[in-house]
PAFI-210598 format. One record per residue (C-alpha): residue in three letters; z, x negated, y negated. Coordinates in pm, 1 decimal, m for minus. Each point is the difference from the previous one (the first is absolute). Layout:
<atoms>
<atom numi="ALA" pz="Z" px="X" py="Y"/>
...
</atoms>
This chain:
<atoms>
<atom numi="UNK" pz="3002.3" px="13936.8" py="m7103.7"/>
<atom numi="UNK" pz="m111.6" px="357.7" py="78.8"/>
<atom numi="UNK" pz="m210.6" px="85.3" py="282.4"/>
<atom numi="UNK" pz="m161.8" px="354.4" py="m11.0"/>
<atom numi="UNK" pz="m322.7" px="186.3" py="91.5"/>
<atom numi="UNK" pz="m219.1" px="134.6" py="m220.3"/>
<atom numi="UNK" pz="m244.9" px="175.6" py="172.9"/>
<atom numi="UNK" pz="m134.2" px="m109.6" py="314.8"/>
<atom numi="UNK" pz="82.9" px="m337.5" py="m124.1"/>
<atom numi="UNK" pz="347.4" px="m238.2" py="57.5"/>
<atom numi="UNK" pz="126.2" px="m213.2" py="m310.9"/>
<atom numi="UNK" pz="231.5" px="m260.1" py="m56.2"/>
<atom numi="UNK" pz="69.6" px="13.0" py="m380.0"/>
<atom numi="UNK" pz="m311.8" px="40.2" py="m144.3"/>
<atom numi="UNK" pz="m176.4" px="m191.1" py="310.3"/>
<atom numi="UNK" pz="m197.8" px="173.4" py="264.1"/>
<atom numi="UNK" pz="49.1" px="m12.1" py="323.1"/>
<atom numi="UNK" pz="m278.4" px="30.7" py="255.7"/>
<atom numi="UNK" pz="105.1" px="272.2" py="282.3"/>
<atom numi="UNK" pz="m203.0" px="m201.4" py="304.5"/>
<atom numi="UNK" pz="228.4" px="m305.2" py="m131.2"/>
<atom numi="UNK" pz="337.4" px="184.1" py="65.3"/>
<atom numi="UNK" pz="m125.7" px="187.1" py="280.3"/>
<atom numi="UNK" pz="m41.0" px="m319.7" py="156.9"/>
<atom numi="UNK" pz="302.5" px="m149.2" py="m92.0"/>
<atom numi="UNK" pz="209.7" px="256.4" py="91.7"/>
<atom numi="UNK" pz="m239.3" px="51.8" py="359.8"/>
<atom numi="UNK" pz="m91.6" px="324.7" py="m73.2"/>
<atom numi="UNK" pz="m429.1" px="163.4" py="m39.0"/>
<atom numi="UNK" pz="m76.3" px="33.5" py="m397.8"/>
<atom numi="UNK" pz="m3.9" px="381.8" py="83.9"/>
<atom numi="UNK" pz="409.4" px="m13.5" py="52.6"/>
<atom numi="UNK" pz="m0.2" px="m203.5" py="m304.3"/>
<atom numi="UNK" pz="m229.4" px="325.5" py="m197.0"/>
<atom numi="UNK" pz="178.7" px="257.4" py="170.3"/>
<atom numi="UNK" pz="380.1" px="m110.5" py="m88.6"/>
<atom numi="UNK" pz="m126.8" px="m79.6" py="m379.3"/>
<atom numi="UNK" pz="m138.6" px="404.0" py="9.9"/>
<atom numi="UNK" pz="310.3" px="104.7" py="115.4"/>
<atom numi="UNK" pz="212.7" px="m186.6" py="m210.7"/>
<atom numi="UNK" pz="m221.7" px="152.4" py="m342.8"/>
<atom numi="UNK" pz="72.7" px="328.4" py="139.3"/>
<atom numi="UNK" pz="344.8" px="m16.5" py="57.0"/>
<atom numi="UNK" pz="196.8" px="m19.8" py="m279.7"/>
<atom numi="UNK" pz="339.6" px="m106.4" py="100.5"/>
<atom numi="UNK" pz="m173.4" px="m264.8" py="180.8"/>
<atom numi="UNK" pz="m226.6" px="m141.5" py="m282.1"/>
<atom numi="UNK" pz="302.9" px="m25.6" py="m191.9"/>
<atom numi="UNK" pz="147.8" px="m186.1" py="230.0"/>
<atom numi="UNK" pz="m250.3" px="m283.8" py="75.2"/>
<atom numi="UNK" pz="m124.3" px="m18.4" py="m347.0"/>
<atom numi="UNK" pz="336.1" px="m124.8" py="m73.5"/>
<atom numi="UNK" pz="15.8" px="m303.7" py="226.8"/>
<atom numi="UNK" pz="9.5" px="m283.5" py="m90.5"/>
<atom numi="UNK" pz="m59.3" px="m357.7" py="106.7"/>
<atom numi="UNK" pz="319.9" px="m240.2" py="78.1"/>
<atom numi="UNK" pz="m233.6" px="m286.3" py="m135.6"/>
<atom numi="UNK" pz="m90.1" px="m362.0" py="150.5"/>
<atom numi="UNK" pz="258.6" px="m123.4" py="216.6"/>
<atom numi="UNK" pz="132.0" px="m358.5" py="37.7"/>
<atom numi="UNK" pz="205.9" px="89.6" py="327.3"/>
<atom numi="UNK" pz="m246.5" px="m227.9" py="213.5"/>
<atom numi="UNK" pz="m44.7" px="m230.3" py="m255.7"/>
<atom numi="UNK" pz="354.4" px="m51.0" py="m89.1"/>
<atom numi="UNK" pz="51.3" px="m229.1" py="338.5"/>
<atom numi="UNK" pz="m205.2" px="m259.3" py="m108.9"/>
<atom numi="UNK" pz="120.3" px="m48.6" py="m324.4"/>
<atom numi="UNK" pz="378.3" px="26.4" py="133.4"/>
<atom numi="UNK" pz="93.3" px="298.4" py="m131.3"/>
<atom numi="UNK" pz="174.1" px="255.4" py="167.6"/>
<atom numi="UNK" pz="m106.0" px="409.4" py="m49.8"/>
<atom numi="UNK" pz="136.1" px="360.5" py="67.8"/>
<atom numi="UNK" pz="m214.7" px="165.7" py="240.8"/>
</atoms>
């Protein structure tokens, strides 16, 4: 999965991500949100950086208990 901003927008793959949305998940005002996007377009070594992350996936660690399983944390 690779997460990147394009813009003053966030994606996840081809998905958009709202900035109010992760502002608030993270507990942060949308403006932090805008102003650490801006910086990261401007910053090369940065952009490179984050555009390149990407997601572990779903996990079944909390899941895994209830079906019996064990899993690596």
């Amino acid at each position: 999965m690779d997460s990147q901003s394009r813009g003053d927008k966030i994606y996840v793959n081809s998905v958009e991500v709202p900035t109010l949305k992760v502002a608030r998940a993270v507990g942060v005002d949308r403006r932090t949100v805008n102003e650490t996007i801006r910086t990261m377009s401007i910053d090369r070594e940065i952009k490179v950086i984050f555009s390149k992350l990407e997601s572990c996936g779903p996990s079944l660690r909390a899941a895994a208990k209830g079906w019996g399983w064990e899993s690596l944390r």
